[in-house]
N, C-alpha and C positions, 0 to 999 in steps of 0.2 A: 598343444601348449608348447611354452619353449624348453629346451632340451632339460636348462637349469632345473625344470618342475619336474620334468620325469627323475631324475637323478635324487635329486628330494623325497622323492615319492619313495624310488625305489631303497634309499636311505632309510625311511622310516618304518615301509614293509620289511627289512630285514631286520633291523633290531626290533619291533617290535613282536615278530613272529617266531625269529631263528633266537632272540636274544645275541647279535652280534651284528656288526655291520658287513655285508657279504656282496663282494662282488659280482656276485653270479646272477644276484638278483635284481641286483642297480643293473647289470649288462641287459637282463630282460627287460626291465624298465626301457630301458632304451633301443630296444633290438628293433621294434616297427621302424622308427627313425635312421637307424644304423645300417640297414638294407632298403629301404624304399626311402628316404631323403638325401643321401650319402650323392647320387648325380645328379641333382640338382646344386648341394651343398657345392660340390665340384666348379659347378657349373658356373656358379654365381663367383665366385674365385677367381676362377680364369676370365670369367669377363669383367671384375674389377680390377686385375692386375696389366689386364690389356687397355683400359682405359687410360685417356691422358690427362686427365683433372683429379680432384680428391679420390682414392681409392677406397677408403674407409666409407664416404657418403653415399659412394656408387654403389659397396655391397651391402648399406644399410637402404638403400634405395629398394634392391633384391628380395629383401628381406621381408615387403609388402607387398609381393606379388601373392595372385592369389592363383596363377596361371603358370604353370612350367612351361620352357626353350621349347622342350621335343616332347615327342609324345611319346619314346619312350621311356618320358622318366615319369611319367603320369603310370604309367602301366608296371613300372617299377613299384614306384609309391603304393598303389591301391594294391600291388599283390601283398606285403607285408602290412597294410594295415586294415586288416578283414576278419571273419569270424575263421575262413577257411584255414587262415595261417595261424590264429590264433591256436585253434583244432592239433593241426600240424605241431606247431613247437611245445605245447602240452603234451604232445605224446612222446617229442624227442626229450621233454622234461622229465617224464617218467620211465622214459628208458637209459636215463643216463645221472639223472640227479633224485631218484626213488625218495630220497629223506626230504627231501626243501621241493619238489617239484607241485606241488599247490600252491607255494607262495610264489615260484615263478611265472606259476600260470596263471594268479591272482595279477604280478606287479606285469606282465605282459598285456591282459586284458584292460587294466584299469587306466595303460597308454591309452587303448584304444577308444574307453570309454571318454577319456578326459579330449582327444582330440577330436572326437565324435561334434563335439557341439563348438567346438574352439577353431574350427577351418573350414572354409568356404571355396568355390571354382573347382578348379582341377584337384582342390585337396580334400573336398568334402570327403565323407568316411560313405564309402561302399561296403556295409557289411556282409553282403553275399556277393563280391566282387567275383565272377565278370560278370553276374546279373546285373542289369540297369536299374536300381535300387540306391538313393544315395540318402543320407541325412542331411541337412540342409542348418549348418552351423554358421556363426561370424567368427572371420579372420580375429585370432589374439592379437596379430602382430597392428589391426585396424580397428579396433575397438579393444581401448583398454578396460575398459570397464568390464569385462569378460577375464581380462587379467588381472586386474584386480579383486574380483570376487574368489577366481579361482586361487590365487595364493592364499586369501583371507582366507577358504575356505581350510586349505592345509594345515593354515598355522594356528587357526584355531583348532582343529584337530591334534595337532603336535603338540600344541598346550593342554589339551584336556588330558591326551596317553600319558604326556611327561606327569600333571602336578596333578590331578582327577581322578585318576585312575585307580 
């Protein structure tokens, strides 16, 4: 999903668990993206600022790829977005964050769960990456209709915790 969704997410995992809004936990939210999207993000940057017509069309253009430049940014991506890494920063979560390290390791997993079904080609989610095992999702950025479910899905969520609950 797009960043904006993880941010969200991780916004409403921390007040609703920590009762507060906590950085630490929106930064999990976004940690798979922040490590394995960050050189591709790069990437798409410098080849729109390099172009000589609209710059803004050119990195929304990017934006629909379902295929990364290099292949190391595919091995980038799939390292951070797996069950192995997941494993991994749950246990840097409990050695470093003891009181909130569940809901970090809830708002980390639940990236990976929502991007599981929301990304296609080179993004598809390998959950036992480098096993050759993928889930076989559609691009959000090419079916909105997958993005639009998944925010309804949030916000009717956000509405039942705020006025339901």
């Amino acid at each position: 999903m797009d960043i904006f969704f993880h941010v969200v997410l991780g916004l409403f995992l921390s007040k609703n668990f920590l009762n507060e809004y906590n950085f630490i936990v929106v930064f999990f939210s976004l940690l798979p993206d922040l490590i394995g999207a960050m050189p591709f993000e790069i990437n798409k940057i410098y080849r729109s600022l390099k172009f000589k017509g609209n710059k803004i069309s050119r990195y929304l253009s990017f934006t629909k790829r379902t295929k990364v430049f290099h292949e190391y940014q595919k091995i980038i991506y799939k390292s951070s977005h797996n069950l192995f890494a997941w494993t991994f920063f749950t246990l840097f979560a409990w050695i470093f964050f003891k009181n909130i390290y569940m809901v970090l390791s809830v708002s980390y997993f639940l990236h990976l769960f929502f991007d599981s079904y929301t990304h296609e080609g080179d993004f598809s989610m390998q959950p036992l990456y480098p096993l050759n095992f993928s889930i076989k999702g559609k691009s959000w950025t090419l079916n909105k209709k997958i993005m639009l479910i998944n925010w309804t899905f949030l916000g009717v969520f956000l509405i039942y915790m705020k006025f339901l609950k």
